[in-house]
N, C-alpha and C positions, 0 to 999 in steps of 0.2 A: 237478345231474344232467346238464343238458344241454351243461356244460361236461368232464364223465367220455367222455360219449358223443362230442366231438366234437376231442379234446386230441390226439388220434393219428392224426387226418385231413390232411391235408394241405389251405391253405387253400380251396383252389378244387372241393372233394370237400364242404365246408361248407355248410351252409343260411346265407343271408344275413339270415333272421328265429330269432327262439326256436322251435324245434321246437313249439311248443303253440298257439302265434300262427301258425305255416305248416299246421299241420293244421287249426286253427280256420278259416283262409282257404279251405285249399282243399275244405271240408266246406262250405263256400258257393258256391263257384263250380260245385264239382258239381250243388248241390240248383238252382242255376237252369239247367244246361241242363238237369235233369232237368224243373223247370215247363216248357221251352221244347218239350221232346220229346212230353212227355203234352199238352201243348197242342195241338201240330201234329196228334196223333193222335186227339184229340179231332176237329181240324177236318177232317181226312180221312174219318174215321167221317161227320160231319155230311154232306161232302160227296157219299159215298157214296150218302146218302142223299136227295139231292138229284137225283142222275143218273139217267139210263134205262137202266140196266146191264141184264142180265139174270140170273136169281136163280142160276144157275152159277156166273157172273162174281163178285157179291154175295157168295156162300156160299163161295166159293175168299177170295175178301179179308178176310173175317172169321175164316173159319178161320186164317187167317195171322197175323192180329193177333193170335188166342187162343195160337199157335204161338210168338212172339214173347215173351211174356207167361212162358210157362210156364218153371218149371225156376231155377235160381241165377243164368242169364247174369244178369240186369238186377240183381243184388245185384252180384255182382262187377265189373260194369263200373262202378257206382257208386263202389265202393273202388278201381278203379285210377285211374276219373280225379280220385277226391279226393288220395290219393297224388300222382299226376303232378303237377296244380296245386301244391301243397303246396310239390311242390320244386322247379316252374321259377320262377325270378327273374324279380323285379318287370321289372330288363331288358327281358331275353326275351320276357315277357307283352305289353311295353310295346311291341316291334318288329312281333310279332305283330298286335296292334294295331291301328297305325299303315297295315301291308300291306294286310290284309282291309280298313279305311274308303275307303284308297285305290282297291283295286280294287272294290269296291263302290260307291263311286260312278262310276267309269269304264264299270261294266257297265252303274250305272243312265241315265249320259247315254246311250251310245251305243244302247241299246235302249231309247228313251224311249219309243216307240210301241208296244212290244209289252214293257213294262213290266209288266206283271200276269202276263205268260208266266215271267218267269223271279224272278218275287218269292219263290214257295216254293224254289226252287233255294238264293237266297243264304239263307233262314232253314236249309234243312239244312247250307249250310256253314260257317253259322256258330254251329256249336255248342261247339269249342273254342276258336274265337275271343273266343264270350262269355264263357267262364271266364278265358282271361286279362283283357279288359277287366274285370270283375270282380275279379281281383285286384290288378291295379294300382290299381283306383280306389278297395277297399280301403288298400292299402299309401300311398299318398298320401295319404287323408282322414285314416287313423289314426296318421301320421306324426308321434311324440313327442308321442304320449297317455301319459299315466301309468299310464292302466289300458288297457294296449291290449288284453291278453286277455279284460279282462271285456266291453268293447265289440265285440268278435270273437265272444263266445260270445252274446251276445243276438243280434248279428247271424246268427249259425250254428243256436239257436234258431228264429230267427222265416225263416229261409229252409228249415229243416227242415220246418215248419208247411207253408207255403207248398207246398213238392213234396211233402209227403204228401197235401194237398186236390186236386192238381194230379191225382195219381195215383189217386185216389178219384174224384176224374170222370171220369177214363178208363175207369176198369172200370164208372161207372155208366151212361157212353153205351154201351158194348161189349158192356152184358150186355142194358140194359133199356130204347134210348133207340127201338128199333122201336115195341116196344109201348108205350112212355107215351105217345111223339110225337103215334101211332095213335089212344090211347083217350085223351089228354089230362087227365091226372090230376093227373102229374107238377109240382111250381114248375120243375124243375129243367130238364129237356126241353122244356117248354113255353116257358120264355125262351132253350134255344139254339133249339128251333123259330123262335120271331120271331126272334129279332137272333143267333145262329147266322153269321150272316155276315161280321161285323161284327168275330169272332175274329179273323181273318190283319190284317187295316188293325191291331187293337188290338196285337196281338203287333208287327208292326213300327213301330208309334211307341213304343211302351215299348222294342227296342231300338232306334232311333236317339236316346231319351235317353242310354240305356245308353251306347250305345259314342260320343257327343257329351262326355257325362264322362271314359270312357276314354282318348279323343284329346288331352285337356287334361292329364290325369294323365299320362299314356304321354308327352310333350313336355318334363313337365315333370320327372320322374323320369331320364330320358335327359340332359338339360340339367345335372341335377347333378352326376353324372359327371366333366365338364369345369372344368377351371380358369381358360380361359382361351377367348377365342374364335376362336383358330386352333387346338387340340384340338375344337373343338365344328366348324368349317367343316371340319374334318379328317375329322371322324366323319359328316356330315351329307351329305355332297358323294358321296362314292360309296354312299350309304345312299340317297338320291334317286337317282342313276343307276340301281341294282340294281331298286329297284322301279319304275321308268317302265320300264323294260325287263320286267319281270316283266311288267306289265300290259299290254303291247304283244305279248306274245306269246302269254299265255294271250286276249286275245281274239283272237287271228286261230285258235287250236286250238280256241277254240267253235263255229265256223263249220263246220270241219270235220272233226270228231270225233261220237262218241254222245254225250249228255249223261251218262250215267254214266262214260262212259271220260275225259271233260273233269276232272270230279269229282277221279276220282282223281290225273289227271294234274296237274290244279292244286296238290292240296299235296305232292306229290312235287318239284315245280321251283320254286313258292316258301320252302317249308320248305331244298329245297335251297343255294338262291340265300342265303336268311339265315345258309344254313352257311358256305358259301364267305364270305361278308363278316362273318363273326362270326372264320374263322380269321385274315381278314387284318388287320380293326383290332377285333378283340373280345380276349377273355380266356379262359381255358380252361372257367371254367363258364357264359359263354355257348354255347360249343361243346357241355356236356355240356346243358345246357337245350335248345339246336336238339334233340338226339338225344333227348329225352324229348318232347317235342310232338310228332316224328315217333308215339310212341306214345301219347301222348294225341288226336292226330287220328285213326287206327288205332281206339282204344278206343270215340271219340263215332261213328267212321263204318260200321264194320264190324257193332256189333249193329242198327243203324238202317239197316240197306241198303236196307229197304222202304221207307224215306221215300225215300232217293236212287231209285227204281225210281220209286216214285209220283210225283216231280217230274219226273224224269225223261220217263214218260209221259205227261205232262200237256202239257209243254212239247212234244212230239212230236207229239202230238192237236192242239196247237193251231196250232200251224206247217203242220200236212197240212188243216188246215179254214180255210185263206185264204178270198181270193174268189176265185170259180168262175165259167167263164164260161155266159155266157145267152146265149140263140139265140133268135129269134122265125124264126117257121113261120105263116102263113097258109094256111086252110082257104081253096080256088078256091069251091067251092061256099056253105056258109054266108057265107065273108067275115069269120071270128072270128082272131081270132091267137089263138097261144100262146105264153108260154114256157117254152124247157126249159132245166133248168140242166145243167152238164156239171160 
């Protein structure tokens, strides 16, 4: 069948997997950023509730979350970025990859001190990022399995599992985690109550394992490609240049941009930059894979804007709450100092 479907394609219009093995894949890459999402949203929720907001403030952010919630978006963006995944090449995934670890850790030396400021920032960007590391590190592990589909389907199983518990304690902190917290009844409230915090540290060491395997797969799926290792210094040489230049420029536009206009500007010029160097030493369906992450980043950023806003201002709040300067004042008469802070 999948050879009727793909005989009058042209090669480079072709899925480089069996169509059942490429939806198997990318029916898991989607289900983890979908745990990545409801997780984040869980920890916002918690955090919300940690803060001195005021119940305006409170009752606007929840109302927005229930806003979010409602209606077929979050089905449909589901299906497009298991789609998307599905059909961008291990490649592709693998360049991706490679980019995001790079600038990610560039962003993490150079803000090493105000490091906790922009940690929610990289989890929101890296939500398409982790579906390609997910799938290449699929495509690698399962590389000339005999049963690859059956190990794709438990794998796509037990990652369905996983984003529907994900999504189940989302709607249980969002409906009911005031009053359990409150009256303490709950197992389930009661342990994000204590260790609640403890979520963002758990989330990003689970993906630095993530994208630590990615890195390895992604090197080495790229590496096979070549014949020869002046094709591989061929391929590698301005693939390096492209991206030390990517990352020298998106951090000086962090400096001086909004952090949601940095956001967007970021994958607009690295997604770019992979285009241009995919036309000059790539093939034509890495050219069509650049164009489909441009809309699988689109897909993970756009119904999630409130996360990019809430990092956003977070990171905003906490750059304006530096340190402040103090003034000491002596009373003539008592002889007491004070001070004030400014």
């Amino acid at each position: 069948m999948s050879f009727l479907l793909t005989s009058f394609l042209p090669g480079w219009l072709t899925l480089e997997r069996n169509p059942l093995n490429s939806l198997l894949q990318g029916l898991v890459c989607a289900c983890g950023i979908s745990v990545l999402t409801s997780l984040m949203r869980v920890y916002l929720l918690l955090e919300e509730s940690w803060s001195d907001k005021t119940d305006k403030d409170t009752t606007a952010q929840r109302s927005h979350h229930h806003r979010h919630k409602a209606g077929l978006g979050a089905k449909l963006q589901f299906v497009l970025v298991t789609a998307t995944l599905a059909v961008v090449g291990s490649r592709v995934a693998s360049l991706v990859v490679l980019e995001f670890c790079l600038r990610t850790v560039s962003a993490w030396v150079t803000a090493r001190p105000e490091s906790s400021k922009c940690l929610q920032q990289l989890l929101v960007q890296s939500q398409f990022s982790l579906g390609c590391a997910l799938s290449c590190s699929l495509y690698f592990l399962h590389e000339g399995a005999p049963q690859r589909w059956l190990c794709l389907l438990l794998a796509a199983m037990l990652s369905w599992s996983l984003a529907s518990q994900a999504t189940r304690l989302l709607h249980h902190v969002t409906v009911l985690y005031k009053l359990h917290s409150s009256q303490r009844y709950c197992g389930i409230c009661i342990g994000l109550l204590t260790s609640g915090r403890l979520l963002l540290p758990l989330l990003c060491r689970v993906l630095i394992v993530t994208f630590s395997v990615a890195v390895f797969s992604a090197i080495s799926i790229i590496n096979q490609q070549f014949l020869s290792a002046t094709e591989a210094l061929r391929f590698w040489t301005p693939l390096t240049i492209c991206y030390t230049l990517l990352v020298v420029y998106m951090q000086e536009e962090q400096h001086s941009q909004p952090s949601s206009q940095v956001i967007l500007n970021t994958v607009v010029v690295r997604l770019g930059g992979l285009l241009v160097l995919m036309l000059t030493v790539g093939h034509w369906a890495d050219v069509l894979h650049i164009l489909m992450c441009f809309l699988g980043e689109a897909s993970c950023l756009i119904p999630n804007w409130d996360l990019v806003g809430a990092a956003s201002s977070q990171v905003s709040a906490k750059q304006c709450a530096g340190p402040r300067a103090i003034s000491v004042h002596r009373d003539h008469k008592t002889r007491a100092e004070y001070q004030c802070v400014h």
